[in-house]
MIGU-294047 format. One record per atom (N, C-alpha, C): residue number from 0; atom name; z, y, x. Coordinates in Angstrom, 1 decimal. Atoms other than C-alpha are relative to their C-alpha. Layout:
<tikols>
{nr->NUM	atom->CA	pz->Z	py->Y	px->X}
...
</tikols>
This chain:
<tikols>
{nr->0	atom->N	pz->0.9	py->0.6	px->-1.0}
{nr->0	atom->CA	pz->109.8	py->109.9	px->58.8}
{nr->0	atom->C	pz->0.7	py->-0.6	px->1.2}
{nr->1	atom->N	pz->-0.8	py->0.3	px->-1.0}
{nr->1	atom->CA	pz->112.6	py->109.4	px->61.4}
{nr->1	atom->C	pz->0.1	py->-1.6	px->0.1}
{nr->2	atom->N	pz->-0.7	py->1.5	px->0.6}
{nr->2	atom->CA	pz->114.0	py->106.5	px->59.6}
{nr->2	atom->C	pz->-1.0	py->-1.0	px->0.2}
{nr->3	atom->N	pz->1.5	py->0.8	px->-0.1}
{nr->3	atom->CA	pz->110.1	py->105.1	px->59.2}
{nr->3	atom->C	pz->-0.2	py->-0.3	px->2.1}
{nr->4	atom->N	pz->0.0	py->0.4	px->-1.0}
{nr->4	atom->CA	pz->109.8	py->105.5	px->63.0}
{nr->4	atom->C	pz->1.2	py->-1.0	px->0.8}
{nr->5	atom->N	pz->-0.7	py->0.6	px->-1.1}
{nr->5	atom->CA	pz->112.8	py->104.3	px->64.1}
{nr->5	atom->C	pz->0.0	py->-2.0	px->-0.7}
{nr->6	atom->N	pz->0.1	py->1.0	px->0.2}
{nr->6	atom->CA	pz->112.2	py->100.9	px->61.9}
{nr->6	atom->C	pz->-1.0	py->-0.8	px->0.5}
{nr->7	atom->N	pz->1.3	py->0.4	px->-0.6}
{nr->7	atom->CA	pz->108.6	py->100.7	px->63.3}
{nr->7	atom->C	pz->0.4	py->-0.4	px->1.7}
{nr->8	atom->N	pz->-0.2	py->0.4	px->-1.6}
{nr->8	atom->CA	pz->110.2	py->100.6	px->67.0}
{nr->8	atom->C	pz->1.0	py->-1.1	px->0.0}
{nr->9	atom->N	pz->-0.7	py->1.4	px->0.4}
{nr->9	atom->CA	pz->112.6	py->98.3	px->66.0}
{nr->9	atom->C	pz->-1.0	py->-1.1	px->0.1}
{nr->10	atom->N	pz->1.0	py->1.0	px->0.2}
{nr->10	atom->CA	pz->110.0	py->96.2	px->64.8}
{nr->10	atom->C	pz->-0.8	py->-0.6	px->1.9}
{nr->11	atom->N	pz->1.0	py->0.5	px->-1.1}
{nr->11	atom->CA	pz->107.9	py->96.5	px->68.2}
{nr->11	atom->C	pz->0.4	py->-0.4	px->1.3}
{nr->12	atom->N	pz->-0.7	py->-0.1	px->-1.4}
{nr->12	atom->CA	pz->110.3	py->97.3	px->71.0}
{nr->12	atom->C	pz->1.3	py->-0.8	px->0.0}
{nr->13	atom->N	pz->-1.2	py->0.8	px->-0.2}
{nr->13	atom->CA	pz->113.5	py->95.5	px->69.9}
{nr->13	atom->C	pz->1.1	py->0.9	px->-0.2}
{nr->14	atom->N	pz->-1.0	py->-0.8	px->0.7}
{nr->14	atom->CA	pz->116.7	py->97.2	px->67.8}
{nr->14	atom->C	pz->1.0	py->0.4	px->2.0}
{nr->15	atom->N	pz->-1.0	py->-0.4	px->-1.7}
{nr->15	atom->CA	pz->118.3	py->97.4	px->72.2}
{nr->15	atom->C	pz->-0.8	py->0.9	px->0.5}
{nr->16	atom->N	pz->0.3	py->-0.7	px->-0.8}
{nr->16	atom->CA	pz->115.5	py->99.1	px->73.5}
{nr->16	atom->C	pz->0.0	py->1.2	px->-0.2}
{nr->17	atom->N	pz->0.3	py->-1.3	px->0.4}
{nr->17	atom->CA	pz->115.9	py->102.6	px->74.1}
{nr->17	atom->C	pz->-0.9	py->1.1	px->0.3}
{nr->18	atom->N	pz->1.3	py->-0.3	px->0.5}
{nr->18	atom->CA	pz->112.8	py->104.6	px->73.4}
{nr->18	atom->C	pz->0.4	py->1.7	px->0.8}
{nr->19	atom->N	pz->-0.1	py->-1.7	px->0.7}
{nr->19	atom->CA	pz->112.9	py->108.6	px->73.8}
{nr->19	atom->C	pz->-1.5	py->0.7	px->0.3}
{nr->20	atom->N	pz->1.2	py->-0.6	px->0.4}
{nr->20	atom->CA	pz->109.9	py->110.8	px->72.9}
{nr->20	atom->C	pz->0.7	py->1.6	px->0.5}
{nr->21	atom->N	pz->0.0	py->-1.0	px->-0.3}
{nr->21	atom->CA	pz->109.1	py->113.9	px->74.6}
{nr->21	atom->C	pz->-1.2	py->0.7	px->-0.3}
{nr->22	atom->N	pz->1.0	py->-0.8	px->0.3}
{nr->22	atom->CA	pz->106.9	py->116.7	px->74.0}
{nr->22	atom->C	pz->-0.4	py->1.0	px->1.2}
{nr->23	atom->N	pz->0.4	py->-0.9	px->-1.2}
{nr->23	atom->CA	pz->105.0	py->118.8	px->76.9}
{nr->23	atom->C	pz->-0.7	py->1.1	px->0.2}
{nr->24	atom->N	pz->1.1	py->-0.5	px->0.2}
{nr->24	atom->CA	pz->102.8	py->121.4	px->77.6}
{nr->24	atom->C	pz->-1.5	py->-0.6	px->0.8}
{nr->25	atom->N	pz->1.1	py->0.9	px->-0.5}
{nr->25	atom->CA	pz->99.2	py->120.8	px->78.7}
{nr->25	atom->C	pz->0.2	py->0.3	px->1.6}
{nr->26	atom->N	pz->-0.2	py->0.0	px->-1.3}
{nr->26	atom->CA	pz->100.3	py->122.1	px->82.2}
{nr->26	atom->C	pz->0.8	py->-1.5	px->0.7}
{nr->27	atom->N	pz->-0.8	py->0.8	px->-0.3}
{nr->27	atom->CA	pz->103.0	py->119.6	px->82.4}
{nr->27	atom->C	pz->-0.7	py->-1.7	px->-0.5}
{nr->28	atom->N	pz->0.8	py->1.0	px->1.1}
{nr->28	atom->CA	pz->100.6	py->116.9	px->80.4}
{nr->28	atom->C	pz->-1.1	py->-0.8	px->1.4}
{nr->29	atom->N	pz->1.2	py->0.7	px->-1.5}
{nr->29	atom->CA	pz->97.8	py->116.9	px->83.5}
{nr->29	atom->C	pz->0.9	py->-0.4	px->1.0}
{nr->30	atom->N	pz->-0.8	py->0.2	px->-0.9}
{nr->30	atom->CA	pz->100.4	py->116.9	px->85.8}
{nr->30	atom->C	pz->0.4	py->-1.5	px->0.5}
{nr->31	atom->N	pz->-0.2	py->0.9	px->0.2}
{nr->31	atom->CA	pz->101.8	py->114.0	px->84.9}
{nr->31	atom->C	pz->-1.2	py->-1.2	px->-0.1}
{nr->32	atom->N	pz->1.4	py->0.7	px->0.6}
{nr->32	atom->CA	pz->98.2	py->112.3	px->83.6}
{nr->32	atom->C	pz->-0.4	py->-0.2	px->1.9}
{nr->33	atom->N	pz->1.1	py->0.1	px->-1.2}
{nr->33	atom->CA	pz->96.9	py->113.3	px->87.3}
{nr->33	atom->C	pz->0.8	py->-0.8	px->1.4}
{nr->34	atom->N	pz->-0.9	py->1.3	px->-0.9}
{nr->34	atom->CA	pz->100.0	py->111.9	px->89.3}
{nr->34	atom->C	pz->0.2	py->-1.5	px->-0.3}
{nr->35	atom->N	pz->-0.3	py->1.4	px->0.3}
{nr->35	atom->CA	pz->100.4	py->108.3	px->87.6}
{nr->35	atom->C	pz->-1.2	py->-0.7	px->-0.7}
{nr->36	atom->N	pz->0.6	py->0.4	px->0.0}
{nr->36	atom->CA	pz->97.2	py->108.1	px->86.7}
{nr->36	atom->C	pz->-1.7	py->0.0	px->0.3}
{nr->37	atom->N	pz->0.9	py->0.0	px->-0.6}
{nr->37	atom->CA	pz->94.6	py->109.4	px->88.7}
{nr->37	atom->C	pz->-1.2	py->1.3	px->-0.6}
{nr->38	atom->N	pz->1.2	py->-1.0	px->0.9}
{nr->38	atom->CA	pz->92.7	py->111.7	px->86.0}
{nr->38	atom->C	pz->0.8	py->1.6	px->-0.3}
{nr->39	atom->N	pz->-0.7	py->-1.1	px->-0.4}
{nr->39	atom->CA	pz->93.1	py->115.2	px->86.6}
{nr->39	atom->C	pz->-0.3	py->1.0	px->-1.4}
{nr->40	atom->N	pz->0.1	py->-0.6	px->1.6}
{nr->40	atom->CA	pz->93.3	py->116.4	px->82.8}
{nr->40	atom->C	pz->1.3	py->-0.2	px->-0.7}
{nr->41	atom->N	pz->-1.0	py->0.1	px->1.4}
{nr->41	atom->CA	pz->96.1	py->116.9	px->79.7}
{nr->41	atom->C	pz->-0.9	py->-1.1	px->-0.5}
{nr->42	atom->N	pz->0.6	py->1.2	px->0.7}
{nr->42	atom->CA	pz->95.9	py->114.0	px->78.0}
{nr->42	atom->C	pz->1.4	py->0.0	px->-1.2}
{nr->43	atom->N	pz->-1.0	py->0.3	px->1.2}
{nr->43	atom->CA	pz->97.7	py->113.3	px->74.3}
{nr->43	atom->C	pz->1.0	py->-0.7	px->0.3}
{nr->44	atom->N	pz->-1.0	py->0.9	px->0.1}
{nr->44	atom->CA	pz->99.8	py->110.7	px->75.1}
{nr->44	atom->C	pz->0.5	py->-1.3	px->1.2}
{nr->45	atom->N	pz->0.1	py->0.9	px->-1.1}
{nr->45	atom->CA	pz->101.4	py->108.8	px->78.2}
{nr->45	atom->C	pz->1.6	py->-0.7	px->-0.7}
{nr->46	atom->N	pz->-1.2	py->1.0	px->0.1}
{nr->46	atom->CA	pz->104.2	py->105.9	px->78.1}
{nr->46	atom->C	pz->-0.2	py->-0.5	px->1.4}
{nr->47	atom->N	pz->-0.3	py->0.4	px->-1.3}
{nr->47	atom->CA	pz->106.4	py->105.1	px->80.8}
{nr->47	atom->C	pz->1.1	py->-1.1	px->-0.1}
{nr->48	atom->N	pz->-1.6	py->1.0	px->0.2}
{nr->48	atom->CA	pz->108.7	py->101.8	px->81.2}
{nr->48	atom->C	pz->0.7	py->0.3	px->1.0}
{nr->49	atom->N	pz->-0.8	py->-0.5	px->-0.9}
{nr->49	atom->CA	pz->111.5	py->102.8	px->82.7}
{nr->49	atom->C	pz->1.1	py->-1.1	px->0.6}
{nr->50	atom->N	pz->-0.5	py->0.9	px->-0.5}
{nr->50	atom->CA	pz->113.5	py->100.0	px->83.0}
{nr->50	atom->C	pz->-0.2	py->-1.2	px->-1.3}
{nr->51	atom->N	pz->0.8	py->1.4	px->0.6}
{nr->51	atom->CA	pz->113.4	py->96.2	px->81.3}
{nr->51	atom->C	pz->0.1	py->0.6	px->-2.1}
{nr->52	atom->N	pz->-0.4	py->-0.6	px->1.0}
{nr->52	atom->CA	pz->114.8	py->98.0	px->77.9}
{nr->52	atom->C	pz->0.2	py->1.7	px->-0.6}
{nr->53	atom->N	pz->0.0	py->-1.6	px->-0.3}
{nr->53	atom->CA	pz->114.1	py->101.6	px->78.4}
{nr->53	atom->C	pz->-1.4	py->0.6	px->-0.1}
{nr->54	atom->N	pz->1.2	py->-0.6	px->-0.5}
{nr->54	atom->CA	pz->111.0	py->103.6	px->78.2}
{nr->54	atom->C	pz->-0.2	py->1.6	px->-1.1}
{nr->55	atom->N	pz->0.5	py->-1.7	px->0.6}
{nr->55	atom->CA	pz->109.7	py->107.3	px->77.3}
{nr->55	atom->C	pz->-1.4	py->-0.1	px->-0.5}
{nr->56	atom->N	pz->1.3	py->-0.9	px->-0.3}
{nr->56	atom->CA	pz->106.6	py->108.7	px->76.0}
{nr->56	atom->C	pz->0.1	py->1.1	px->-0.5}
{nr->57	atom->N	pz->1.1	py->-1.5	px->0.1}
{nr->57	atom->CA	pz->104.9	py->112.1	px->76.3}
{nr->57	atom->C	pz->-0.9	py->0.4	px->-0.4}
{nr->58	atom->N	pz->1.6	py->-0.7	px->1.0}
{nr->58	atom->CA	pz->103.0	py->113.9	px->73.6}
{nr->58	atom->C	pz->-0.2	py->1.1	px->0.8}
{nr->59	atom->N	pz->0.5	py->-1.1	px->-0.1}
{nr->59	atom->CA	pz->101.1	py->116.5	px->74.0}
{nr->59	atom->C	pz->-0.3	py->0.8	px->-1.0}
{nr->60	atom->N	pz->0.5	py->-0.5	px->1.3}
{nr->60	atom->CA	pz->100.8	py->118.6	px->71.0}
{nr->60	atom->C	pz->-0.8	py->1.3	px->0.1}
{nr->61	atom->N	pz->1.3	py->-0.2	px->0.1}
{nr->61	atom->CA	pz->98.2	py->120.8	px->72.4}
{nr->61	atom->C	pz->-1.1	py->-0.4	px->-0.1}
{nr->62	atom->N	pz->1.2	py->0.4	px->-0.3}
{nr->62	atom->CA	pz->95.8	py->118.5	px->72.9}
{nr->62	atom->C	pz->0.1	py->-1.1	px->-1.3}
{nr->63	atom->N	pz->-0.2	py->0.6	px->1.6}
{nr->63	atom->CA	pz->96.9	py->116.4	px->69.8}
{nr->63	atom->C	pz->-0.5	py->0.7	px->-1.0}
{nr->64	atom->N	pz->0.6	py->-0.9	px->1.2}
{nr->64	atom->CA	pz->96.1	py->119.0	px->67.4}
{nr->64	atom->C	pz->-1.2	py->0.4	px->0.3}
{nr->65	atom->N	pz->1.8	py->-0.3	px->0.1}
{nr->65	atom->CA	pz->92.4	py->119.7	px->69.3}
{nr->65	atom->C	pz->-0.1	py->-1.4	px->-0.6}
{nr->66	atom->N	pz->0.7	py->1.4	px->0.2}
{nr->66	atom->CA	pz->92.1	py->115.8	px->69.0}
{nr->66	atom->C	pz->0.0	py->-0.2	px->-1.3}
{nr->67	atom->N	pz->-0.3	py->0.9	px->1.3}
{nr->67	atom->CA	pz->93.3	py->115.1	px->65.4}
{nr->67	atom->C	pz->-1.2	py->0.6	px->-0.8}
{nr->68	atom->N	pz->1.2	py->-0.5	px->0.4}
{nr->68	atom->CA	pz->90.5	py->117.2	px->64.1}
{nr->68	atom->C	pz->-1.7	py->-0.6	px->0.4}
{nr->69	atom->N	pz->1.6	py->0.9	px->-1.1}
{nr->69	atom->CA	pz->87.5	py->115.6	px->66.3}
{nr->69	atom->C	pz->0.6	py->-1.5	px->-1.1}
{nr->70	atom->N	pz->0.1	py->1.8	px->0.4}
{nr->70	atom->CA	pz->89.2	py->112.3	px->64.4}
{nr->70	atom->C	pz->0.3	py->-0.1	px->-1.4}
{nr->71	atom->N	pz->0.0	py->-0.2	px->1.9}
{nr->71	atom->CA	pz->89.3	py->113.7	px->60.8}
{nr->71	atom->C	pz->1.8	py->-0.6	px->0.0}
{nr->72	atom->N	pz->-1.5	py->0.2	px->0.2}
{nr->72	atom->CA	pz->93.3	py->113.2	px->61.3}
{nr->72	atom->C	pz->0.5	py->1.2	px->-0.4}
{nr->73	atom->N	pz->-0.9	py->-1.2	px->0.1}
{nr->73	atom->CA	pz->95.9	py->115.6	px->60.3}
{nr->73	atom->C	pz->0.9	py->0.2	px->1.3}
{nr->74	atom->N	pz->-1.0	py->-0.3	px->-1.7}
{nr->74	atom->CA	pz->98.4	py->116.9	px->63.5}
{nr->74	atom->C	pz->0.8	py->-1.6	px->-0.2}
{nr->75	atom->N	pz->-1.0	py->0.4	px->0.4}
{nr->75	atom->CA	pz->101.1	py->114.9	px->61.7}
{nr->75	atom->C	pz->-1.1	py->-1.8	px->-0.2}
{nr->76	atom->N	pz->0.6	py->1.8	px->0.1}
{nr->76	atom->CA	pz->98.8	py->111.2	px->61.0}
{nr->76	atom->C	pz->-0.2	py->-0.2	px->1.3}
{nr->77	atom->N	pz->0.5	py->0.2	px->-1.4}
{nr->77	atom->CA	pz->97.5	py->111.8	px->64.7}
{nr->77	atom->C	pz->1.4	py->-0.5	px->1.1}
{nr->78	atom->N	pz->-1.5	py->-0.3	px->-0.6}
{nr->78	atom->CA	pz->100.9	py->112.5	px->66.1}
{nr->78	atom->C	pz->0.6	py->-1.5	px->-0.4}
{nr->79	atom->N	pz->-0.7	py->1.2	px->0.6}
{nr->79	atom->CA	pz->102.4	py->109.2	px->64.2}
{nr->79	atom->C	pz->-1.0	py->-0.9	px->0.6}
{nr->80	atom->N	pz->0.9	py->1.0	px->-0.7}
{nr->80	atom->CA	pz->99.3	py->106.7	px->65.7}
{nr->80	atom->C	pz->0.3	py->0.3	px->1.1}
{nr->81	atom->N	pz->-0.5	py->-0.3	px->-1.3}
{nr->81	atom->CA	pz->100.0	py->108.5	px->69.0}
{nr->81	atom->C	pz->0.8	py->-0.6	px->0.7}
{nr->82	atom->N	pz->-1.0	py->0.8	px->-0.5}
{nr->82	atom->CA	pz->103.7	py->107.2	px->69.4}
{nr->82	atom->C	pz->0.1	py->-1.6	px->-0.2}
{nr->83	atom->N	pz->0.3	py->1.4	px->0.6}
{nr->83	atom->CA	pz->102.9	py->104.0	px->67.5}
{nr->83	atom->C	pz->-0.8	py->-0.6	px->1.6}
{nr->84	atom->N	pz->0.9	py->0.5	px->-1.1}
{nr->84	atom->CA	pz->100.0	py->103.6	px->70.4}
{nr->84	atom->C	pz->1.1	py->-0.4	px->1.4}
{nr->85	atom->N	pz->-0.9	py->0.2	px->-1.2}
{nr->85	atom->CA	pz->102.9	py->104.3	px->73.1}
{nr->85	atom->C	pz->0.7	py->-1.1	px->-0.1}
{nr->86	atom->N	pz->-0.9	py->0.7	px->0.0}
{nr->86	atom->CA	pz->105.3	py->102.0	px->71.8}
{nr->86	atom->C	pz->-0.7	py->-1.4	px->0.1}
{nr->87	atom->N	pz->0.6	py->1.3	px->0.5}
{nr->87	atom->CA	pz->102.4	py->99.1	px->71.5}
{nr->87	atom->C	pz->-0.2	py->0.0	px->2.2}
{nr->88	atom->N	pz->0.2	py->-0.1	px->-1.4}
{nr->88	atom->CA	pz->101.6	py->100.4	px->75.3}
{nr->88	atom->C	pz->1.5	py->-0.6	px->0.8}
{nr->89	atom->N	pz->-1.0	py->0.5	px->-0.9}
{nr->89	atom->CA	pz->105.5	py->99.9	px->76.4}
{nr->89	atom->C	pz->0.2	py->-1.7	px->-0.6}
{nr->90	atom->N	pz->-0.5	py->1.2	px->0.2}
{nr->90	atom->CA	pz->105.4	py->96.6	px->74.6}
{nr->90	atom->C	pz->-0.4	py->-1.1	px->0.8}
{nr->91	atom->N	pz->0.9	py->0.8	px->-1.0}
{nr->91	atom->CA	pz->102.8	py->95.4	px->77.0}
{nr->91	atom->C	pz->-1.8	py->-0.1	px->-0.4}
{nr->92	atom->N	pz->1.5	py->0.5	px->0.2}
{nr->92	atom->CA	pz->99.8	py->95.2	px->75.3}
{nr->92	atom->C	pz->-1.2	py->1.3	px->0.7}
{nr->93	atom->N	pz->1.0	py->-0.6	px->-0.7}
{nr->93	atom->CA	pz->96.4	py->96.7	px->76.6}
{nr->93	atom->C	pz->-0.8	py->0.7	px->-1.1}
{nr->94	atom->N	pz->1.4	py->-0.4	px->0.7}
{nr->94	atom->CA	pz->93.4	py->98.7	px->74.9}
{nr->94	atom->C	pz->-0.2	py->-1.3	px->-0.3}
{nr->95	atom->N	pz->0.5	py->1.0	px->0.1}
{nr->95	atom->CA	pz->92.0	py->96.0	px->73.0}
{nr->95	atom->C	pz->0.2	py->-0.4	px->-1.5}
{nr->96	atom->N	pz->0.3	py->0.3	px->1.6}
{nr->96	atom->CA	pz->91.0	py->94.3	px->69.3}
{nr->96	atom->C	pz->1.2	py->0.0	px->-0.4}
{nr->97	atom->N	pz->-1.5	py->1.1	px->0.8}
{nr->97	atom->CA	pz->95.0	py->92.5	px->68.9}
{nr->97	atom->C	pz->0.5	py->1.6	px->0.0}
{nr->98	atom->N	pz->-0.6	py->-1.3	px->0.5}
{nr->98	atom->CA	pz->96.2	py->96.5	px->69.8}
{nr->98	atom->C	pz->-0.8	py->0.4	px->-1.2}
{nr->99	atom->N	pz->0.6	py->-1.0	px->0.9}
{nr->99	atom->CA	pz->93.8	py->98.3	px->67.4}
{nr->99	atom->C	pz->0.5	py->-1.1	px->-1.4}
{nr->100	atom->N	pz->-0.5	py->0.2	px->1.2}
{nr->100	atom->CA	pz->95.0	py->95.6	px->64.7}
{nr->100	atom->C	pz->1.7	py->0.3	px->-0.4}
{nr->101	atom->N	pz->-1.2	py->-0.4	px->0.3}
{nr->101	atom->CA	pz->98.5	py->96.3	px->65.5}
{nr->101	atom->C	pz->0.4	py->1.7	px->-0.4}
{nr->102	atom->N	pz->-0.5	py->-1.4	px->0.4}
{nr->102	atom->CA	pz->97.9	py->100.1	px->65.3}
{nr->102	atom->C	pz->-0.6	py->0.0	px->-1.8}
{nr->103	atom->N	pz->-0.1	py->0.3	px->1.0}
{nr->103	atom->CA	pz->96.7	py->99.1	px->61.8}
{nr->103	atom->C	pz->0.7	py->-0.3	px->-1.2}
{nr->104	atom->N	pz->-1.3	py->0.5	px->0.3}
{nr->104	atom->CA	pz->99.4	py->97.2	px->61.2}
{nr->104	atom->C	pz->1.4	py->1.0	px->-1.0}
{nr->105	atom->N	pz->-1.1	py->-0.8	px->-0.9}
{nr->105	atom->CA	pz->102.0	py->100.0	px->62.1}
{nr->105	atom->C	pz->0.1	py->1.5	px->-0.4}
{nr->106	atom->N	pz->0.3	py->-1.1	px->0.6}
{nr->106	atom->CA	pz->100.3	py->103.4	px->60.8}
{nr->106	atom->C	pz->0.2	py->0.0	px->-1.6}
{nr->107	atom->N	pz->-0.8	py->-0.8	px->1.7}
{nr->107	atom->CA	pz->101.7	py->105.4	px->57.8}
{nr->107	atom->C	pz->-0.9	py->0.4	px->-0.5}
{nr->108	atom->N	pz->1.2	py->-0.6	px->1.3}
{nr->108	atom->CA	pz->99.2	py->105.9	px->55.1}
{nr->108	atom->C	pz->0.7	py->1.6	px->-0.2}
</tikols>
């Protein structure tokens, strides 16, 4: 799956940019959610551009595994759209039809 991710970010972000993926708790999840973005809750999944070729995101794999169930996903399908969604978030794009075809696109059967 590594190999599959790291081709898929290639693909979105560019073989320079360097990416890294973190995992949190839901303490550390709201925290973050309620400092940078105003909503005072754990949330699944934030991305951060850190510089022009640099950026992080932050799972939450508490609140991933309530969610993936509410979405008939598995941890592991949920978890894989998740980072997919961040990396389409540091690419620039917004919520929106052209994202939801690229998370189409991009997701592992």
């Amino acid at each position: 799956m590594e190999r599959t991710f790291s081709k898929i970010k290639n693909d979105i972000l560019g073989k320079k940019y360097s990416l890294s993926v973190v995992c949190v708790n839901k303490k550390k999840s709201r925290e973050l959610n309620k400092k940078y973005r105003k909503k005072d809750k754990a949330t699944n999944v934030l991305s951060f551009a850190l510089r022009e070729n640099m950026g992080e995101i932050i799972l939450c794999p508490t609140v991933i595994k309530r969610e993936a169930k509410k979405f008939g996903r598995t941890f592991d399908q949920f978890l894989g759209f998740l980072v997919i969604h961040g990396m389409l978030h540091l690419k620039g794009m917004k919520h929106s039809s052209t994202m939801e075809e690229a998370e189409k696109k991009y997701c592992i059967k």
